[in-house]
LUMLUM-232046 format. One record per residue (C-alpha): z, y, x; residue in three letters. Coordinates in Angstrom, 1 decimal, always signed. Layout:
BEGIN
NODE     up  north   east resn
NODE      Z      Y      X  ALA
...
REM end
This chain:
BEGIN
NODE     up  north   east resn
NODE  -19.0  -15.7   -9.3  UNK
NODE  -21.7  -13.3  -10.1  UNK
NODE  -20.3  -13.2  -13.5  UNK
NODE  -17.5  -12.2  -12.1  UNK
NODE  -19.0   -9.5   -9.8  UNK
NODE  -21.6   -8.2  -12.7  UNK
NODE  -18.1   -7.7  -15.3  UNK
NODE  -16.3   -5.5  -12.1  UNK
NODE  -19.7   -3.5  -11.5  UNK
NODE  -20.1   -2.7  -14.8  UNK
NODE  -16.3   -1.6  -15.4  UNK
NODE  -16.5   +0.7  -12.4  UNK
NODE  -19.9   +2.1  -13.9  UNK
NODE  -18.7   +2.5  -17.3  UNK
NODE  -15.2   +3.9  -15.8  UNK
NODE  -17.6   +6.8  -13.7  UNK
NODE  -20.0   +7.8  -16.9  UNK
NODE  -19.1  +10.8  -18.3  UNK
NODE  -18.4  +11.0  -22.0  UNK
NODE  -21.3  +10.7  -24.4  UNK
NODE  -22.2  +13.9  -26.2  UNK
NODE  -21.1  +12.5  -29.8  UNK
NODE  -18.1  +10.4  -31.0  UNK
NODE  -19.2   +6.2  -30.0  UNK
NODE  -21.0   +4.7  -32.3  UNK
NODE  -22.0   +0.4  -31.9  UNK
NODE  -26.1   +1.2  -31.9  UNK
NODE  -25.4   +3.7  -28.6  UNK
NODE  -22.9   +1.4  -27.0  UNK
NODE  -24.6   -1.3  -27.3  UNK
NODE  -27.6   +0.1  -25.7  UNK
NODE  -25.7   +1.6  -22.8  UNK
NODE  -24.8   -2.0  -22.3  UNK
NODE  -27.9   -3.1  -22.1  UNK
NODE  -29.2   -0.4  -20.0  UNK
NODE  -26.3   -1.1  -17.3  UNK
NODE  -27.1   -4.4  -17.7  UNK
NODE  -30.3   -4.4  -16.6  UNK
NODE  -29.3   -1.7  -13.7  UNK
NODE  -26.8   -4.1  -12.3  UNK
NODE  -29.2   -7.5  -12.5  UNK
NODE  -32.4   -6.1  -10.8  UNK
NODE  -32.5   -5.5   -6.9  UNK
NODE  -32.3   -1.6   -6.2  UNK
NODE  -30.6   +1.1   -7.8  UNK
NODE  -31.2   +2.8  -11.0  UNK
NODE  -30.5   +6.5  -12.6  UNK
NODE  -31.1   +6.0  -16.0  UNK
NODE  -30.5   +9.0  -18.5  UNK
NODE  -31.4   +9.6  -22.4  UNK
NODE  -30.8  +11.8  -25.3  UNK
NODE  -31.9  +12.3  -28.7  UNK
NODE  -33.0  +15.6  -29.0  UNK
NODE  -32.3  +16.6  -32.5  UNK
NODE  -28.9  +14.6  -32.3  UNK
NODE  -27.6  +15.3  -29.0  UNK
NODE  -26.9  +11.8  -28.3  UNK
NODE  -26.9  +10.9  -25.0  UNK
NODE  -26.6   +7.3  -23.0  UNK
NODE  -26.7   +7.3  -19.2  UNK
NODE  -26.2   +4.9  -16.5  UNK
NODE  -25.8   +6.3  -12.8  UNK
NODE  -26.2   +9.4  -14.5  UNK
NODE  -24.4  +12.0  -11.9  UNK
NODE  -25.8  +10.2   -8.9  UNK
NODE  -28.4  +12.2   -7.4  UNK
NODE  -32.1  +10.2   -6.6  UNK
NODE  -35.1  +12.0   -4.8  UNK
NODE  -37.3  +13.5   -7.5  UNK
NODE  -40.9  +13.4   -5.7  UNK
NODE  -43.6  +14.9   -7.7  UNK
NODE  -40.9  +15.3  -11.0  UNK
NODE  -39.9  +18.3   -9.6  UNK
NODE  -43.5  +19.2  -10.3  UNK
NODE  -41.9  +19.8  -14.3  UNK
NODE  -39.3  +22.3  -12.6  UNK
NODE  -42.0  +24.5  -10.4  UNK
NODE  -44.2  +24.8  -14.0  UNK
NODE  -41.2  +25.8  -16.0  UNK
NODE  -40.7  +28.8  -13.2  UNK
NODE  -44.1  +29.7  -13.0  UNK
NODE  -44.4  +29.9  -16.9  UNK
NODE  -41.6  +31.7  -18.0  UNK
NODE  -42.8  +34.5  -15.3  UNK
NODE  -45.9  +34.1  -17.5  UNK
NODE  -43.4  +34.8  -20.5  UNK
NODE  -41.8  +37.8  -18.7  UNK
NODE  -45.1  +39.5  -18.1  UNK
NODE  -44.6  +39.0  -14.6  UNK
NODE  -47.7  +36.9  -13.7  UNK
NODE  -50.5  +35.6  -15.6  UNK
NODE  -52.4  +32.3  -16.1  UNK
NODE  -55.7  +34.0  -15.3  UNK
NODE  -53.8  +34.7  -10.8  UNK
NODE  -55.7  +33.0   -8.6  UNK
NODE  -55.2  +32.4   -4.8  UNK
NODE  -58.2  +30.9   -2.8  UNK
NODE  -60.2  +31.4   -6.0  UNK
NODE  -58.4  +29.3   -7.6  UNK
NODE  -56.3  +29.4  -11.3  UNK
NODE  -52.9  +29.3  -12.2  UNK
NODE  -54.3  +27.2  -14.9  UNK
NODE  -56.8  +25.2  -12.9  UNK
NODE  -53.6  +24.1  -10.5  UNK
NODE  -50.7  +23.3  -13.0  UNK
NODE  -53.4  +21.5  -14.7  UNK
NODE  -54.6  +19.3  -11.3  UNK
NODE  -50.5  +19.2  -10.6  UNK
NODE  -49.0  +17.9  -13.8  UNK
NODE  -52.1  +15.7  -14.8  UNK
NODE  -52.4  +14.1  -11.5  UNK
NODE  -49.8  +15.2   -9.8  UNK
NODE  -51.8  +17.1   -7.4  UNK
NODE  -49.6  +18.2   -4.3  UNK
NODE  -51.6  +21.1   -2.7  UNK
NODE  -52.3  +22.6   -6.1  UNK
NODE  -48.2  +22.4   -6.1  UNK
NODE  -47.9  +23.6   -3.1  UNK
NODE  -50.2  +26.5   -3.8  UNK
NODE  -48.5  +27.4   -7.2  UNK
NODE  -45.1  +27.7   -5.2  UNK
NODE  -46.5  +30.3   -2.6  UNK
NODE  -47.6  +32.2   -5.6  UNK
NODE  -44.1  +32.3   -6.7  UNK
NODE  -42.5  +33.1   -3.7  UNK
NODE  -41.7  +29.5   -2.2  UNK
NODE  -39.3  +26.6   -3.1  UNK
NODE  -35.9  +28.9   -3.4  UNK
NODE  -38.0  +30.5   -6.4  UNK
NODE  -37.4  +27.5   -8.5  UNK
NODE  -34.5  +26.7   -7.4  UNK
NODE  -33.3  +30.1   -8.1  UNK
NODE  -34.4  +29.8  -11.8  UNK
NODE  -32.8  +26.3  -12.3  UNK
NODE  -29.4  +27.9  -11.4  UNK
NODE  -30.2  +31.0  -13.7  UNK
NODE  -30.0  +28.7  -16.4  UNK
NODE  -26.8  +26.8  -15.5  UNK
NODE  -28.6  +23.5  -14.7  UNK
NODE  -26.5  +21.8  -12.1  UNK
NODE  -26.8  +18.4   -9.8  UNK
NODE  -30.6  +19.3   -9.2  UNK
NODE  -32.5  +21.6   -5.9  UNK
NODE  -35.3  +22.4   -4.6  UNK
NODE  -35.7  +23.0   -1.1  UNK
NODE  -38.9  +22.3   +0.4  UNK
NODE  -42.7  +22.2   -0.2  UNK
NODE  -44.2  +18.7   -1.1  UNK
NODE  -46.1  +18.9   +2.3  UNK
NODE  -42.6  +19.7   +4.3  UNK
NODE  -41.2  +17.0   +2.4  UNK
NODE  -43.6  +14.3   +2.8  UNK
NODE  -43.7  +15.4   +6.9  UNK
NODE  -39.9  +14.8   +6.9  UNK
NODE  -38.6  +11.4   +8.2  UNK
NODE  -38.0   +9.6   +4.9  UNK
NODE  -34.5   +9.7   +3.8  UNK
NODE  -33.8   +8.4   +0.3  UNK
NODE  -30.3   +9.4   -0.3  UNK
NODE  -31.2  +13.0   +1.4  UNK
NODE  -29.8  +15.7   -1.2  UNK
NODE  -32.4  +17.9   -0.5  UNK
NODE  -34.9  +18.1   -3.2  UNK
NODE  -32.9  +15.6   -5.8  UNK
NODE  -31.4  +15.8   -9.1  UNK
NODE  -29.0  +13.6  -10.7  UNK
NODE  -30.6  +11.9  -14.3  UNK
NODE  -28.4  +14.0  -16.1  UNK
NODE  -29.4  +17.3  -14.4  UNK
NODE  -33.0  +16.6  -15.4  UNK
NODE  -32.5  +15.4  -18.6  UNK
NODE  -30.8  +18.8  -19.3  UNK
NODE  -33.8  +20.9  -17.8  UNK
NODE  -35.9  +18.8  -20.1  UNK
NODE  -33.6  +19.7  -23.0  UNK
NODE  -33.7  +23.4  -22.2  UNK
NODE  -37.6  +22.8  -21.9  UNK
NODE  -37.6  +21.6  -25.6  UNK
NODE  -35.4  +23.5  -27.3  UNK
NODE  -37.1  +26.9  -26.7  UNK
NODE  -34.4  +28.4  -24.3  UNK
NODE  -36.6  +29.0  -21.0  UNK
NODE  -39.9  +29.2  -22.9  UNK
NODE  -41.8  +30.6  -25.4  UNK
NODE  -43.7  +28.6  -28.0  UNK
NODE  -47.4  +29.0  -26.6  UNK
NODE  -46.0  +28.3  -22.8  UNK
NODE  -44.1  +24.9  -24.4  UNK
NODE  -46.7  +24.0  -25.8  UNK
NODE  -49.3  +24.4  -22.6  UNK
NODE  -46.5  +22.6  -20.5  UNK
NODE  -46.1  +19.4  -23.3  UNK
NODE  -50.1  +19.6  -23.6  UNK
NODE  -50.5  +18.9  -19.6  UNK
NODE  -47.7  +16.2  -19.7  UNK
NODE  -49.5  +14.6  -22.3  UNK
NODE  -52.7  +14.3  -20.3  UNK
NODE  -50.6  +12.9  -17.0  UNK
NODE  -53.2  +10.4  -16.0  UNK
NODE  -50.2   +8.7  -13.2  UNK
NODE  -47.5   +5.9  -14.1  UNK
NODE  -49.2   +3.6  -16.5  UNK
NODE  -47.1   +1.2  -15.6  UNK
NODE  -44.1   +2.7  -16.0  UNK
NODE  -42.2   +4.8  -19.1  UNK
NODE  -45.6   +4.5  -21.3  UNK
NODE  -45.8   +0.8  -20.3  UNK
NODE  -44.3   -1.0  -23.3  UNK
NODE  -44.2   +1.5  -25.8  UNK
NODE  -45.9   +1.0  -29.1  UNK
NODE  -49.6   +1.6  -28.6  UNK
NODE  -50.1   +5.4  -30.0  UNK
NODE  -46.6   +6.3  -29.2  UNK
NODE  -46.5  +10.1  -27.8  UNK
NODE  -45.5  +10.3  -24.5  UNK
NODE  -45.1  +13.5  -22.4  UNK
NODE  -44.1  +12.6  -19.5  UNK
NODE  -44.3  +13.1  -15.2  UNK
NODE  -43.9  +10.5  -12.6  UNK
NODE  -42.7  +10.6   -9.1  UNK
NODE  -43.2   +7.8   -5.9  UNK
NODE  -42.1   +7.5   -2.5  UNK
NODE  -42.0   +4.9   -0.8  UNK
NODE  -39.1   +2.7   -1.7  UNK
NODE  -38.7   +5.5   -5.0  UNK
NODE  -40.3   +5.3   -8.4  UNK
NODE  -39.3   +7.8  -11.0  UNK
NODE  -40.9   +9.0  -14.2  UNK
NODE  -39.6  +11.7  -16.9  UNK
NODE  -40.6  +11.6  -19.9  UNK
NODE  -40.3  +12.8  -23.9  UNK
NODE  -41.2  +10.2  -25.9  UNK
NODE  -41.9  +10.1  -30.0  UNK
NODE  -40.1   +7.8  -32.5  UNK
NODE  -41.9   +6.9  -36.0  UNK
NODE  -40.1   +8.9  -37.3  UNK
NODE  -41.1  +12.3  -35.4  UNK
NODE  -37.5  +12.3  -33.9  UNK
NODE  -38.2  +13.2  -29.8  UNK
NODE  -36.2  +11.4  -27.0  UNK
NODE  -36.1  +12.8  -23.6  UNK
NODE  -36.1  +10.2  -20.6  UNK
NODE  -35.5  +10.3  -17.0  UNK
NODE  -35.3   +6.9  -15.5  UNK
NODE  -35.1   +7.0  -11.4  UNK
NODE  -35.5   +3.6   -9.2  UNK
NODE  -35.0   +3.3   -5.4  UNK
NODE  -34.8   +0.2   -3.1  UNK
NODE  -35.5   -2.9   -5.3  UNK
NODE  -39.5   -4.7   -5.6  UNK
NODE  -40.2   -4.0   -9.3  UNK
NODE  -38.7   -0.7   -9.7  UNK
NODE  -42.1   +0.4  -12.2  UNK
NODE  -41.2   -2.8  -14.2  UNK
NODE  -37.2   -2.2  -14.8  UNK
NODE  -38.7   +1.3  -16.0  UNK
NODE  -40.8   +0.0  -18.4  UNK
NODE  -38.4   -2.2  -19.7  UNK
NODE  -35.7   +0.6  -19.1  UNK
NODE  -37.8   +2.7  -21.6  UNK
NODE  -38.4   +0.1  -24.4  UNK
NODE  -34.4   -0.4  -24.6  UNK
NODE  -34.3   +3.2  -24.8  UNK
NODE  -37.2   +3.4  -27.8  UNK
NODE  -35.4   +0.3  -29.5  UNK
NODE  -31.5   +1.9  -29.6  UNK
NODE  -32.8   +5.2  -30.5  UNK
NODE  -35.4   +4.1  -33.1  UNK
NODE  -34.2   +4.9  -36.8  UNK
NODE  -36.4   +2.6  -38.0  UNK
NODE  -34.8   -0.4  -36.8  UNK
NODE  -31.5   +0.8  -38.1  UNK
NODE  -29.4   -0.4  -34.4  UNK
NODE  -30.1   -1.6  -31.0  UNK
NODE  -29.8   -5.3  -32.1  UNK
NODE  -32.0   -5.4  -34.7  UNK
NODE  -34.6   -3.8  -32.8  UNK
NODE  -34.3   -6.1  -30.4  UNK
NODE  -34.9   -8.9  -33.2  UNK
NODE  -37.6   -7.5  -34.5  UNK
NODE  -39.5   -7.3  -31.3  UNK
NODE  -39.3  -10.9  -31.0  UNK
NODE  -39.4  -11.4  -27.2  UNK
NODE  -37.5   -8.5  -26.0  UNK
NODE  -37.0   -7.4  -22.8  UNK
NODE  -34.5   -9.0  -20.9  UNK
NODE  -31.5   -7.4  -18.3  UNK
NODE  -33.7   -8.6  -15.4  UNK
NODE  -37.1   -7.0  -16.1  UNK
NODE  -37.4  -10.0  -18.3  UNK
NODE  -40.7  -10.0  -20.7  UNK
NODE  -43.5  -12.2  -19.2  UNK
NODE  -45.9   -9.1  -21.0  UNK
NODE  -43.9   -6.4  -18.5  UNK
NODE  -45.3   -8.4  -15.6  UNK
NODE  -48.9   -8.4  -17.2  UNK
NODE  -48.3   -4.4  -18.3  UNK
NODE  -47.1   -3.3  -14.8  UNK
NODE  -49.9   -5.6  -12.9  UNK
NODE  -52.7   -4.2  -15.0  UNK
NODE  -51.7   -0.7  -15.0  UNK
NODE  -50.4   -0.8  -11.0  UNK
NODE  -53.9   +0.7   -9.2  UNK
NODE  -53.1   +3.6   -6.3  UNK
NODE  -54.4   +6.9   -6.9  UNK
NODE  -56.1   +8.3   -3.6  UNK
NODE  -57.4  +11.2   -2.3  UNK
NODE  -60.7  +12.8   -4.2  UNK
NODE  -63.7  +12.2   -1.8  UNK
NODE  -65.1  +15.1   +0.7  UNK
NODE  -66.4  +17.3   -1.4  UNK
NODE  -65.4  +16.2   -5.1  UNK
NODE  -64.6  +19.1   -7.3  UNK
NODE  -62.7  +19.5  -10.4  UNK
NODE  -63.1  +22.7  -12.7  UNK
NODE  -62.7  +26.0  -10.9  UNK
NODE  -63.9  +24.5   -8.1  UNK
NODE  -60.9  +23.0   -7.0  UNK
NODE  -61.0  +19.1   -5.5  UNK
NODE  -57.8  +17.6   -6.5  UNK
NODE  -56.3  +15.2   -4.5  UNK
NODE  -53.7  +13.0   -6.7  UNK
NODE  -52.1  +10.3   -4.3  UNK
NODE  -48.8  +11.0   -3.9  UNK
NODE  -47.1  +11.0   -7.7  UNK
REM end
């Protein structure tokens, strides 16, 4: 019977997907098989969204269905901020409260600081600032409507439109973020370098990769949500931009980590297609989080972040407080 039940989910999922950006190829169907899969046999729900970003490939699974983004819209409110930086229009070097640009993008994408985010978007005018630049450049299914502190003092809704995106809508602002449309080179490059140093989500998108893979990446949590958005680096220097969203469910971090290694196994050039890498991983991951190492991975990696103690500073000055990601 669940057989049954798992074949008519899947149809109806594969039925809503929008077309992949490229003719089908077996490597990429495949792996949005194994993706849905592993959406449909794990308690919760999952958006799941990747593309190759010299190829244009693209796999998704939910991929139109908008998820909260919690602290990923933290990617979004930098993006704004720089490009005014690119337009001459404000500089690294503002300060409110004494405080840097640079000191509080740094605090908000490396440990997903929410006051420093909260500060950066009075800088620029509030949250209909960066929601203004995402429709500028045509990206559609995502908003931004309120501060993190007005969203974290709302009663928790997790299918509340405000302040969501659909995978697909962020996978395209991290598309536009890579390709040079929205930035410049030295504000790319400043954004990537911050990502890099996200301290948050060990246990999720980073989890199973290869140890010394690249990862670029920002997480977001409620509770009952777990996101995380990421580019990732093949062996090959191709880049993959993920954006892998969770909600309801009790192992949402492990599905993403397992999420992610499909994704770095069907993209992977090395491994020629999806079931070959899969071979040559030995004990993959399986649809249900599978992998007796996930379990290890997301236990060791799992610790809370809380609030910096009275009086702890961080450079500039400023005490960061990291606890909501």
């Amino acid at each position: 019977m669940r057989r049954v039940a798992l074949f008519v989910w899947l149809s109806v999922l594969f039925a809503a997907q929008p077309a992949l950006a490229q003719a089908p190829n077996a490597p990429l169907e495949a792996l949005q098989r194994q993706l849905a899969l592993t959406a449909a046999e794990n308690p919760g729900e999952y958006g799941i969204a990747a593309l190759d970003l010299a190829t244009g490939q693209t796999v998704s699974v939910n991929g139109n269905i908008p998820f909260p983004m919690a602290s990923t819209v933290k990617v979004a409110v930098a993006a704004t901020y720089l490009s005014e930086v690119d337009a001459g229009r404000r500089s690294m070097d503002d300060q409110v409260g004494g405080v840097s640009a640079a000191t509080l993008m740094n605090a908000m994408l490396t440990r997903s600081d929410n006051h420093a985010t909260d500060q950066l978007l009075a800088m620029l005018g509030g949250p209909a600032t960066v929601d203004l630049w995402l429709r500028n450049h045509n990206i559609r299914g995502i908003r931004v409507d309120r501060t993190i502190a007005q969203l974290l003092s709302d009663r928790r809704d997790l299918r509340d439109v405000r302040d969501s995106s659909t995978p697909l809508a962020m996978l395209r602002l991290l598309q536009l973020i890579d390709d040079g449309q929205v930035l410049s080179p030295q504000s790319h490059d400043r954004l990537l370098d911050m990502m890099a140093r996200c301290v948050t989500g060990r246990n999720r998108i980073r989890a199973l990769l290869p140890a010394g893979t690249r990862v670029e990446h920002k997480t977001g949590t409620l509770n009952g949500y777990t996101g995380d958005v990421a580019f990732v680096t093949l062996p090959d220097q191709r880049r993959i931009a993920m954006v892998i969203f969770a909600r309801g469910g009790d192992n949402r971090p492990a599905v993403i980590a397992t999420a992610a290694r499909t994704i770095y196994d069907g993209f992977n050039a090395e491994t020629g297609t999806f079931e070959q890498a899969f071979a040559a991983m030995g004990q993959g991951p399986s649809p249900s989080t599978g992998l007796s190492s996930v379990t290890g991975a997301v236990r060791a990696s799992s610790r809370d972040y809380r609030p910096a103690p009275a009086g702890a500073v961080g450079s500039g000055g400023y005490a960061p407080q990291s606890y909501k990601r």
